[in-house]
N, C-alpha and C positions, 0 to 999 in steps of 0.2 A: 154376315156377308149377304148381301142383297140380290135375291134371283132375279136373273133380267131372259124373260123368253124370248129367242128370237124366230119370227116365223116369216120363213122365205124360202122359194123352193129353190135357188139355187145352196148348192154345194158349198159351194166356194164362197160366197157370200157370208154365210151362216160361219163357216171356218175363221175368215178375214175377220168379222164383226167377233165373234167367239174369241176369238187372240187379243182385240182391243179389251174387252171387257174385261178377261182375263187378268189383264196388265193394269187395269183399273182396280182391279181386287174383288171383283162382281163374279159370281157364281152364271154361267149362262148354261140354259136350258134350251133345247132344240126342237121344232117341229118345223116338216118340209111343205105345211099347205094349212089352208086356213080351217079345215075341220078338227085334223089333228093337234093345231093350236087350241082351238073353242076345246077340247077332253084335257090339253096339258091346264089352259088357265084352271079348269076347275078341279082337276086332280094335282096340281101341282102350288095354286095359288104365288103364281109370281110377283114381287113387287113392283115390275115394269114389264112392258111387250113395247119389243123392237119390231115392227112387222113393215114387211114389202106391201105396196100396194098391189100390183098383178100380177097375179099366182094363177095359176089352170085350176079349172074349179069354184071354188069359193075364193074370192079375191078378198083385198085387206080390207076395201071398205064396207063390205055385206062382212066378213071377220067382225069388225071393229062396231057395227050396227047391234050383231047379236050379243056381242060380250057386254055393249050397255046396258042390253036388257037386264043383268044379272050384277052388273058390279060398274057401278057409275064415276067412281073413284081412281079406279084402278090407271095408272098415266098409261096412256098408250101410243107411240111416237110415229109416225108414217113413214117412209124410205118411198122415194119413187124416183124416176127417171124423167116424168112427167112435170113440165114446168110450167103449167098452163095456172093463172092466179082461181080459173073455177075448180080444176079439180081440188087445190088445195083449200079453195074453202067449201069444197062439198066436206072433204074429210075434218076439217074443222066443226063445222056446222052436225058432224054426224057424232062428235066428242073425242076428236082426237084432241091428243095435248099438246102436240108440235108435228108439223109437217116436214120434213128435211129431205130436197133437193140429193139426190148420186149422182157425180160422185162426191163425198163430202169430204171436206176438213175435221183430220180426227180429234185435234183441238179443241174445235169447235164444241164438237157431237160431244165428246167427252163432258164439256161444260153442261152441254143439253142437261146429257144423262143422270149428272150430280144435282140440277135444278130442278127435274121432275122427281127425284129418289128422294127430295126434301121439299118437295113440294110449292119451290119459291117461283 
């Protein structure tokens, strides 16, 4: 079963996405900010990270910077609210694997999720 970390500080969020994955047959793992994420990828070695781009704190793309120091492989999918084509190719350009637009088509993302988890 394939662990997918979600890291976002909302609640509800985390829940919502946690029920999809769920139902996908994905084991999801939770952390509410981007530090606690950087301790789960490495204590918990995830096969994917769902993460929010703005979080209080460490936000997902300074998240997403230091995680490639360490694991360049690892898919890691953006969430944001932010439609703007530079933020999405800063997070691109910094080694994200797909940037995806909220709110989303669970179809969709679904699709994402199985294409990063096998690498195509």
């Amino acid at each position: 079963m394939p662990r997918i970390l979600m890291i976002d500080d909302s609640m509800f969020q985390r829940f919502s996405l946690g029920k999809l994955l769920k139902g996908l047959g994905h084991e999801p793992l939770e952390a509410a900010d981007g530090l606690s994420g950087l301790r789960m990828v490495e204590a918990e070695k995830p096969d994917l990270i769902v993460m929010d781009l703005n979080m209080p704190g460490q936000g997902g793309l300074e998240t997403l910077i230091e995680i490639r120091k360490f694991s360049a492989a690892l898919p890691v999918v953006i969430l944001s609210a932010d439609i703007q084509d530079t933020t999405r190719s800063r997070c691109l350009e910094a080694g994200a694997t797909a940037f995806v637009n909220k709110p989303f088509d669970a179809a969709g993302f679904s699709a994402l999720i199985g294409e990063c988890l096998t690498g195509k």
